[in-house]
Structures are given as structure tokens and as C-alpha cells.
N, CA, C and O atoms as a MOPAC input file, in Angstrom:
PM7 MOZYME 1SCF
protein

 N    147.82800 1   124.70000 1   134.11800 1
 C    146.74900 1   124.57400 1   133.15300 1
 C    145.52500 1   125.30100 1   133.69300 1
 O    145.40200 1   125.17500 1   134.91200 1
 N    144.52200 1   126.08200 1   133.04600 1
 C    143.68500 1   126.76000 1   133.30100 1
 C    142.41500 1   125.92100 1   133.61600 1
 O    141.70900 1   126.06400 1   134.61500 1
 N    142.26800 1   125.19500 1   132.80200 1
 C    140.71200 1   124.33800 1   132.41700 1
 C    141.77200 1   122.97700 1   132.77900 1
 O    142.44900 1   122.82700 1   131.76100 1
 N    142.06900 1   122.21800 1   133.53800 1
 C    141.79100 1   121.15400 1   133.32900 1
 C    141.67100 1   119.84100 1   133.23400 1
 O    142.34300 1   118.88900 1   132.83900 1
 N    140.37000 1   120.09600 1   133.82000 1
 C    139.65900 1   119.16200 1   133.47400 1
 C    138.45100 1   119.46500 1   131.96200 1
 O    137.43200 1   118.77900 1   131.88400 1
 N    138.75000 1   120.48100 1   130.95100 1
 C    138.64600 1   120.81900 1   129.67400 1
 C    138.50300 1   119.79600 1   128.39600 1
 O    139.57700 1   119.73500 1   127.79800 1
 N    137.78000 1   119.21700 1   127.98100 1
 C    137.58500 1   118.84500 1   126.83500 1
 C    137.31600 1   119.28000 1   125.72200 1
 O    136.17800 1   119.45400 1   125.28800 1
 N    138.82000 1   119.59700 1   124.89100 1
 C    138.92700 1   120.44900 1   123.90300 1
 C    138.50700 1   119.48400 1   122.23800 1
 O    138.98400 1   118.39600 1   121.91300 1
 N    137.68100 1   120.17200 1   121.58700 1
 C    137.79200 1   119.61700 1   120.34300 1
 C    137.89200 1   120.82800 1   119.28200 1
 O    137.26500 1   121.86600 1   119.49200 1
 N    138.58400 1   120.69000 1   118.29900 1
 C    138.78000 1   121.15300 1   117.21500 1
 C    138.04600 1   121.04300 1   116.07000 1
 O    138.26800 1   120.15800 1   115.24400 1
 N    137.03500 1   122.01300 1   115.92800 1
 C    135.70100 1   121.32300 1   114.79400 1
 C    135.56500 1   122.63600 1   113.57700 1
 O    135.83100 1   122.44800 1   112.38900 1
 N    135.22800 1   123.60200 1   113.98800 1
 C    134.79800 1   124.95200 1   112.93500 1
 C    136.01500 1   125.83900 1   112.38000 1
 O    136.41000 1   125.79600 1   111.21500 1
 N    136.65300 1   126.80900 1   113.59600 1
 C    137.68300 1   126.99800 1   112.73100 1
 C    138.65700 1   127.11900 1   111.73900 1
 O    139.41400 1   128.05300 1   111.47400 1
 N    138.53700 1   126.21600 1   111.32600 1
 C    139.19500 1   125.72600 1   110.11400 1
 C    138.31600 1   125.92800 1   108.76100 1
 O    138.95400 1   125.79600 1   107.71600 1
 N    136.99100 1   126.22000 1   108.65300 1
 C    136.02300 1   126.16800 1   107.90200 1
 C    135.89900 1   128.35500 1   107.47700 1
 O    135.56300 1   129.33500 1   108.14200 1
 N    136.15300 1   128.23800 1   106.74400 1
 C    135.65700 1   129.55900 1   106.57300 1
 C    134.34900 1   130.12200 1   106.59400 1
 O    133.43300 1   129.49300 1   106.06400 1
 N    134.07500 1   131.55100 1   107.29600 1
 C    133.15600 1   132.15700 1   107.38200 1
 C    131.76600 1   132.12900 1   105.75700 1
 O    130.54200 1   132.00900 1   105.79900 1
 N    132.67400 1   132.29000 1   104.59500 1
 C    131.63600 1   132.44000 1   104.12400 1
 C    130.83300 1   130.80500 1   103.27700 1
 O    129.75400 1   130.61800 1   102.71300 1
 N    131.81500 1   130.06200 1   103.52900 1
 C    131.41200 1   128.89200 1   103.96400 1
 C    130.21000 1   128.44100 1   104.18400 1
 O    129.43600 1   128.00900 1   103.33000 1
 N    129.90800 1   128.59000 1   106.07500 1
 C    129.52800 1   128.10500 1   107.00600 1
 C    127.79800 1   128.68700 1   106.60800 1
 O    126.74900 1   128.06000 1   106.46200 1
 N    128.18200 1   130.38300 1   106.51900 1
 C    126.76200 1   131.71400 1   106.16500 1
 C    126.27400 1   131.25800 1   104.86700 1
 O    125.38800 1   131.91900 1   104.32600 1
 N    126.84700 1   129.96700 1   104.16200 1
 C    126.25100 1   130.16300 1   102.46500 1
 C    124.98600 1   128.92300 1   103.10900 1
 O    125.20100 1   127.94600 1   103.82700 1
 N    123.79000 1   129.37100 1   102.59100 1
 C    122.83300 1   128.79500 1   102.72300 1
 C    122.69800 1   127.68200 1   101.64000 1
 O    122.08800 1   126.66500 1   101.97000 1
 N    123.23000 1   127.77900 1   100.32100 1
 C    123.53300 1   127.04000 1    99.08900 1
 C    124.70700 1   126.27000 1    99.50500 1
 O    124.55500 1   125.05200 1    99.41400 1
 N    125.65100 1   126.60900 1    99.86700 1
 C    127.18400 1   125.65200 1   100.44500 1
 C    126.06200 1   124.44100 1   101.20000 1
 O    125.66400 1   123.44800 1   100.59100 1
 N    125.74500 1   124.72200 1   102.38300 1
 C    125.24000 1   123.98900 1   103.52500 1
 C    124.49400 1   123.00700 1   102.55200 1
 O    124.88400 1   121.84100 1   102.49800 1
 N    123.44500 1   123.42300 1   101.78400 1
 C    122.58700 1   122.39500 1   101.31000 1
 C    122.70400 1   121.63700 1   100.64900 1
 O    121.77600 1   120.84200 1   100.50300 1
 N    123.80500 1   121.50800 1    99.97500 1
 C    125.03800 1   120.29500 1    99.19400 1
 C    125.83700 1   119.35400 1   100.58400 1
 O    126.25700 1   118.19700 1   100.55400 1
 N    125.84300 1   120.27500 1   101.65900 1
 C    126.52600 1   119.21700 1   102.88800 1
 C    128.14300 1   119.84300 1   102.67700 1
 O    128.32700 1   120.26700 1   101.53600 1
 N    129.20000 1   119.94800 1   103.50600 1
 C    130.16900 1   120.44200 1   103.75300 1
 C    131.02700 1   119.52700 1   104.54300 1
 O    130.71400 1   119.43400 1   105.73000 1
 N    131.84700 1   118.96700 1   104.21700 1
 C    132.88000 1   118.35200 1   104.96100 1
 C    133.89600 1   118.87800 1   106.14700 1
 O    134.78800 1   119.70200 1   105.94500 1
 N    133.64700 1   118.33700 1   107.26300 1
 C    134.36800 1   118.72800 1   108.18700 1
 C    135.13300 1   118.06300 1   108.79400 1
 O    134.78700 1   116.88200 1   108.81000 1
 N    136.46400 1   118.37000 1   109.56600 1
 C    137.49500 1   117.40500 1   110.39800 1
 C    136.93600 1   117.92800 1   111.66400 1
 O    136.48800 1   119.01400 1   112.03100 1
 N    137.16200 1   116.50500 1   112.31800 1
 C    137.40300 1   116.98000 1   114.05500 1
 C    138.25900 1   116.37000 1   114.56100 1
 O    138.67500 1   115.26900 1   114.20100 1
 N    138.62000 1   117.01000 1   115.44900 1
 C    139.90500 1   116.20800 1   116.44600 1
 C    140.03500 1   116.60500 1   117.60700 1
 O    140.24500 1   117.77300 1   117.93500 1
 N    139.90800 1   115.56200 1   118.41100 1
 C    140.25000 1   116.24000 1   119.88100 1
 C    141.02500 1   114.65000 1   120.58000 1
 O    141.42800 1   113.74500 1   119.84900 1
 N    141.08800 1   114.62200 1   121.98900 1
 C    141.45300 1   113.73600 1   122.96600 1
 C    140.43800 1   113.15100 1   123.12200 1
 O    140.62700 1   111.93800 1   123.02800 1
 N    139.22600 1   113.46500 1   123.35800 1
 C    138.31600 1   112.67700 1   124.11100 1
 C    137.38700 1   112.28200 1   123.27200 1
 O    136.94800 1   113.26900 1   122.68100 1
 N    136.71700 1   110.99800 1   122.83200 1
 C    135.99100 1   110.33400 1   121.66600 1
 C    134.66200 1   111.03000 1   121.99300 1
 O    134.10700 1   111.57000 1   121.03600 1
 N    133.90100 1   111.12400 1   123.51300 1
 C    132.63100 1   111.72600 1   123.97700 1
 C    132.41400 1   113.06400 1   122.88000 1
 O    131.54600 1   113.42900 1   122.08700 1
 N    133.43400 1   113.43000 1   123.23700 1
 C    133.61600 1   115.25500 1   122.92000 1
 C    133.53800 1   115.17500 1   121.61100 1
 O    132.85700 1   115.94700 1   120.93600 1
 N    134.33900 1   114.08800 1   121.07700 1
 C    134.28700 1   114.11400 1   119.73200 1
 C    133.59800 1   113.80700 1   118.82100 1
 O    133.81300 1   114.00100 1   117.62500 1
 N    132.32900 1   113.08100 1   119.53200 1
 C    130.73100 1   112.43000 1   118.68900 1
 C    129.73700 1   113.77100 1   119.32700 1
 O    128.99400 1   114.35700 1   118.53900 1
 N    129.76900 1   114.02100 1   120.20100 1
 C    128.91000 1   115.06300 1   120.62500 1
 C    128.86400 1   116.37800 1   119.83000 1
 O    127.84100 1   117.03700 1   119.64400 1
 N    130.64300 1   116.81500 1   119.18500 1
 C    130.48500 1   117.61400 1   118.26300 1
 C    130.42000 1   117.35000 1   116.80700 1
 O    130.59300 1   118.28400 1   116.02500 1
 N    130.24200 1   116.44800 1   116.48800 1
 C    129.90400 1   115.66700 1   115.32500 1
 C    128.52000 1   115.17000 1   115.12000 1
 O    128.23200 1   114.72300 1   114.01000 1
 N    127.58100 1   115.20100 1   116.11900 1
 C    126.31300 1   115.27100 1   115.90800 1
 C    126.06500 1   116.83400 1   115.67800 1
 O    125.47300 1   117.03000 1   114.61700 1
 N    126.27600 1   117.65700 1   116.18400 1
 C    125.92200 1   119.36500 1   116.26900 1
 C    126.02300 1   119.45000 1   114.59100 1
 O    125.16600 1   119.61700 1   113.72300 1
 N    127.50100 1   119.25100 1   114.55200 1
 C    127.80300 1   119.64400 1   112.83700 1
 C    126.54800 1   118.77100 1   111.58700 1
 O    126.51200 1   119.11400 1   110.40600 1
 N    125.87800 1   117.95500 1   112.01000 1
 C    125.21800 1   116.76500 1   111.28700 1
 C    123.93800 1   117.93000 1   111.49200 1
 O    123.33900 1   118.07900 1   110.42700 1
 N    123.65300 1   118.37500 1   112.07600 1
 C    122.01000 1   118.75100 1   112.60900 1
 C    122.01700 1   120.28000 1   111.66200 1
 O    120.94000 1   120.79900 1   111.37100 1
 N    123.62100 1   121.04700 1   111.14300 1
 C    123.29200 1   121.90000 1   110.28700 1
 C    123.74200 1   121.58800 1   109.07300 1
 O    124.02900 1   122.54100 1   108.34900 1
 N    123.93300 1   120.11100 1   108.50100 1
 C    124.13900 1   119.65300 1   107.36200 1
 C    124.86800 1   119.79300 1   106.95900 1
 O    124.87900 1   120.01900 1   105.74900 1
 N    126.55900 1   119.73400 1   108.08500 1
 C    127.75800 1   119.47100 1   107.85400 1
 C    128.03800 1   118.03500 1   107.80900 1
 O    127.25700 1   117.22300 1   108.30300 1
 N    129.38800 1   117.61600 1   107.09400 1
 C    129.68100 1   116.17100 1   106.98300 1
 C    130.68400 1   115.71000 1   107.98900 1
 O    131.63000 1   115.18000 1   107.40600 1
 N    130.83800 1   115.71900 1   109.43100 1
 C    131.51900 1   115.63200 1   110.17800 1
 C    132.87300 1   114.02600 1   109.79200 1
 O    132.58600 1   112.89100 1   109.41200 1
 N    133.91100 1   114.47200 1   110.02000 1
 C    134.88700 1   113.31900 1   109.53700 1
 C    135.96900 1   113.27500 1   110.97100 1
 O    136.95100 1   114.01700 1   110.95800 1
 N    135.75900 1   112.52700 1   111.96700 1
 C    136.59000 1   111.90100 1   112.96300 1
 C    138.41900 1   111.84600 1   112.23500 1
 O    138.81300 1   110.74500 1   111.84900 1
 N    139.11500 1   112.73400 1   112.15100 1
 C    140.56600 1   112.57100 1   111.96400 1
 C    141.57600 1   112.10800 1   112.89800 1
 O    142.65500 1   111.78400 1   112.40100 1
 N    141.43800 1   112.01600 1   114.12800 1
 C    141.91200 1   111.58500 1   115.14400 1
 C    142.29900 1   112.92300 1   116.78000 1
 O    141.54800 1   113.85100 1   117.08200 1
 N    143.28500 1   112.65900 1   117.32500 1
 C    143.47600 1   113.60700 1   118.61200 1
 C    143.84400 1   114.96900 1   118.21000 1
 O    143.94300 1   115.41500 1   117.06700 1
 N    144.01500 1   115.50600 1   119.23900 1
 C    144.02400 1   116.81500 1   119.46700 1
 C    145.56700 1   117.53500 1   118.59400 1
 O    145.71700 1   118.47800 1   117.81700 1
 N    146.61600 1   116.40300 1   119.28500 1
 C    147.74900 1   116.70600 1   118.41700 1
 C    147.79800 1   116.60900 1   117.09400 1
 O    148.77300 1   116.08800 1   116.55100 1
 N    146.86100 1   117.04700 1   116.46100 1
 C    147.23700 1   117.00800 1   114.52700 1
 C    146.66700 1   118.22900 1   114.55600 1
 O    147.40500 1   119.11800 1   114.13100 1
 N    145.39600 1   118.62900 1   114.98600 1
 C    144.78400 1   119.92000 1   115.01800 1
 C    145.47300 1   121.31800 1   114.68000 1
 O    145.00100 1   122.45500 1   114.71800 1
 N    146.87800 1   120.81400 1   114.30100 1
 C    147.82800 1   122.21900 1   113.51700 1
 C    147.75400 1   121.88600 1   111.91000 1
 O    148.31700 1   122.56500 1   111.05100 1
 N    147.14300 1   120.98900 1   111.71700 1
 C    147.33400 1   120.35000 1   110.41200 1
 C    146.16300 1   120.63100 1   109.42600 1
 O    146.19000 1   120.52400 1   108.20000 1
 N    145.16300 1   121.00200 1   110.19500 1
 C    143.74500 1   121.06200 1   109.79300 1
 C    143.69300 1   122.44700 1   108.76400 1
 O    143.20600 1   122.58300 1   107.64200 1
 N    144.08600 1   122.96600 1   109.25000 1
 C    144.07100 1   124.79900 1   108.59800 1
 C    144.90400 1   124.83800 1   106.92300 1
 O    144.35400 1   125.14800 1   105.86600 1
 N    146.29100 1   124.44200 1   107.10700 1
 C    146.65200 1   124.80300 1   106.18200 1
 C    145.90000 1   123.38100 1   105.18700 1
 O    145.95500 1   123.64600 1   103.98600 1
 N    145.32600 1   122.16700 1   105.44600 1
 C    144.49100 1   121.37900 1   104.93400 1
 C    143.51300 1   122.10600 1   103.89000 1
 O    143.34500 1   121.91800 1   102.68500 1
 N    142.82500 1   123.16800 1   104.95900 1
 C    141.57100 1   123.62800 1   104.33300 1
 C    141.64700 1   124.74400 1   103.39000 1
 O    140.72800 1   125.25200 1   102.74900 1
 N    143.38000 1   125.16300 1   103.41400 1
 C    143.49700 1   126.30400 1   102.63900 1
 C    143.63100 1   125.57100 1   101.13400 1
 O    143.75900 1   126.26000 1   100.12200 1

């Protein structure tokens, strides 16, 4: 393993670019999944997403994080 001691979370990605850049999207609020292993990691990036007027949504660990994408399609 490269990292680890790495605390991975799974937060943006899944969100498309023009999305994220719409200044009108954002100001309605945007729903987001996160998922990782570690709960720290996982409120820490769930405040970030809150502070640009994303709707951060706790989905659980790291292992679903293949699930998220075709979700958002």
C-alpha cells in the first residue's frame, strides 16, 4: 500500500463539472454522497461541501464508492 496510513473519502467526483461551475445550480444547494472508512474524514468533508452550498449526504464506507457514479448518471 502506498499511503497507508491514508484517509480516503469519496465526495466530488461523481458530481459533474458543469454542475459544481453553475453559480445558479449551487444557489438552489446540490446534493452530494460521501463515503469513506473513517467518520473524521467523513464530517470534515462534509463541512467543506456545506461552506459552498452543497447538501452533503453520509452514504456509508468506502466499499460502495463504485456505486456512486453510475447513481449520478
Amino acid at each position: 500500500m502506498w499511503a497507508p496510513d491514508a484517509r480516503v473519502v469519496k465526495l466530488f467526483n461523481h458530481v459533474y463539472a458543469e454542475v459544481l461551475s453553475s453559480p445558479e445550480t449551487l444557489a438552489h444547494g446540490v446534493t452530494i454522497f460521501v463515503c469513506g472508512d473513517d467518520s473524521a474524514a467523513r464530517q470534515c468533508v462534509c463541512e467543506l461541501a456545506q461552506r459552498v452550498n452543497l447538501d452533503p449526504i453520509e452514504v456509508g464506507a468506502r466499499s460502495i464508492a463504485r456505486y456512486l457514479e453510475p447513481l449520478a448518471m
